[in-house]
C-alpha positions in Angstrom: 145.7 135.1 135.0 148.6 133.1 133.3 146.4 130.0 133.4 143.7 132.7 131.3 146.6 133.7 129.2 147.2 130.2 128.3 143.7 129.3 127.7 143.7 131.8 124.9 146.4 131.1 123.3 145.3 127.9 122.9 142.0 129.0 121.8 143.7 131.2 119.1 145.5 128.5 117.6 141.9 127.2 116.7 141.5 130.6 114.6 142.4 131.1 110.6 145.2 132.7 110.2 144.2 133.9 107.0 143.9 137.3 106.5 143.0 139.4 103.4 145.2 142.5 102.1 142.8 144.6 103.7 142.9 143.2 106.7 146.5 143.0 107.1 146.8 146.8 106.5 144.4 147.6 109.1 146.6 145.3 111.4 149.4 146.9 110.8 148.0 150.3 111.3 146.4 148.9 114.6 149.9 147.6 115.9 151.4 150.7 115.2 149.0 152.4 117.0 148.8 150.3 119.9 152.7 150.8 120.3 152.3 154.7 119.7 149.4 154.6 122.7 152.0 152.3 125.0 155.2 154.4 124.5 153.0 157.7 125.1 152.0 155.6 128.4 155.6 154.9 129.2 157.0 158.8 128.7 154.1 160.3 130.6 154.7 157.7 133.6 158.4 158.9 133.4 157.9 162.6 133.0 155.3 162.7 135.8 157.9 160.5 138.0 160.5 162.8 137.3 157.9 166.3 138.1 156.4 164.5 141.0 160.4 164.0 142.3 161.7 167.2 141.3 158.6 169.4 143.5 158.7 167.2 146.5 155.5 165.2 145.9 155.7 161.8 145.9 153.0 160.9 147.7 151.2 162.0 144.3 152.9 159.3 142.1 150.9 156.5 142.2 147.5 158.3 142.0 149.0 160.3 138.7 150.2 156.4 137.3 147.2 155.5 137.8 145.5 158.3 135.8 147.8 158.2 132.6 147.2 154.1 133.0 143.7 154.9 133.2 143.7 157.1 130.1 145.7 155.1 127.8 142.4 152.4 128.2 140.8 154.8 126.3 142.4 155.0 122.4 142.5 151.0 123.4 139.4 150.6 123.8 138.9 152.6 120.9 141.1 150.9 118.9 139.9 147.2 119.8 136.6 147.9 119.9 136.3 146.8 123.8 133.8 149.0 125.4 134.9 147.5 128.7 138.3 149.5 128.1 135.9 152.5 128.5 134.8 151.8 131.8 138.6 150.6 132.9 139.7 153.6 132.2 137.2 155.7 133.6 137.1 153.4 137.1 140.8 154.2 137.5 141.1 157.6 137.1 137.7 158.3 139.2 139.7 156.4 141.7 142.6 158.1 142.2 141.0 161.2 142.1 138.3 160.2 144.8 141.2 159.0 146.8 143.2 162.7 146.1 139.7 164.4 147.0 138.1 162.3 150.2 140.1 159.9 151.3 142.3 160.9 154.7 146.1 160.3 154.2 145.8 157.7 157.0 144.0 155.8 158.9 144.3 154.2 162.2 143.2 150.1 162.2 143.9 148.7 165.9 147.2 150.1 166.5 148.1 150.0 163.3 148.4 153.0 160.8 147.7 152.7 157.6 148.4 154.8 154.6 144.9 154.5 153.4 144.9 156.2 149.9 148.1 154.4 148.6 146.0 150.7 150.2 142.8 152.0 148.6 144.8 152.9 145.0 146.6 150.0 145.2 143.8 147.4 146.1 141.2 149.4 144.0 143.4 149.2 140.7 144.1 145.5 141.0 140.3 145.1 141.7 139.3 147.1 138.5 142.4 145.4 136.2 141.1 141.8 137.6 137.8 142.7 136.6 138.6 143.7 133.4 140.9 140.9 132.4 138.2 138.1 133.9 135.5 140.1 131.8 137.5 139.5 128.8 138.2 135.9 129.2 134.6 134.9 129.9 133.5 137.3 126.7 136.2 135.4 124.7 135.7 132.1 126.3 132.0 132.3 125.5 132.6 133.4 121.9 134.9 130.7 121.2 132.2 128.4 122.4 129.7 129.7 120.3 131.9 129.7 117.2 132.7 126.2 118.3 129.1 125.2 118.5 128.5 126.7 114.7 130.7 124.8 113.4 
C-alpha cells in the first residue's frame, strides 16, 4: 500500500492545480466535513472503549470499532462520490455483527485454541480495507491512463 500511496502522489502531480472560486469553496466545505466525519469516528471509538471498559465487556470492543469504522465509510462515500465506500462500510459492520451473531467465541485447530471471532474480525476487516484500497488504485490508475491517453 505505501508503494500505491506513492504511485498517486506521483500521478497527482500530473493534475492542474487550478481550481475556480467555486471549486475551492466546495473544497473547503468538503475538508471540513471530512474532518467533522473523522473526529465523530475518533470520539465514538473512545466513548464505546471507555462503555465497553466500564460494563465488563471487552470482548465487544473490536466488533463495536469495527462498526463505527464501518459507518463513518458511509458520509465518505457520500461526500467523495465513491460508491465503493458504500459497500466498505456495509461489509464491515455485517461482519462484526455475523461474527457477534454466529460465530463460536472459540474454536479448537489441532491443539490449538483460537479466539475465532477476534481472527475472523481481524482478518475479515483487513481483507475488506485491502480490497477497498486496491479497488481504488486500479479505478484511479486506470483513469489517469485514460486522461493520459486523451491527451
Amino acid at each position: 500500500m505505501v508503494i500505491v500511496g506513492i504511485s498517486l502522489i506521483h500521478a497527482s502531480q500530473k493534475m492542474s492545480n487550478q481550481v475556480s472560486d467555486d471549486g475551492a469553496r466546495r473544497l473547503k466545505r468538503i475538508g471540513f466535513l471530512f474532518n467533522m466525519v473523522f473526529i465523530a469516528e475518533g470520539l465514538l471509538i473512545g466513548i464505546a472503549i471507555a462503555i465497553c471498559n466500564l460494563i465488563n465487556q471487552t470482548d465487544l470492543i473490536p466488533g463495536v470499532i469495527a462498526i463505527i469504522v464501518g459507518i463513518h465509510f458511509l458520509p465518505l462515500a457520500s461526500l467523495f462520490q465513491i460508491k465503493v465506500y458504500y459497500a466498505t462500510g456495509v461489509l464491515l459492520c455485517l461482519l462484526a455483527l455475523i461474527t457477534w451473531l454466529i460465530v463460536p467465541d472459540t474454536v479448537m485447530v489441532g491443539e490449538h485454541q483460537i479466539l475465532a471471532p477476534l481472527s475472523l474480525l481481524g482478518f475479515g476487516c483487513a481483507l475488506i480495507l485491502w480490497t477497498t484500497g486496491l479497488t481504488l488504485w486500479l479505478g484511479i490508475k486506470n483513469s489517469s491512463r485514460t486522461i493520459a491517453d486523451e491527451e
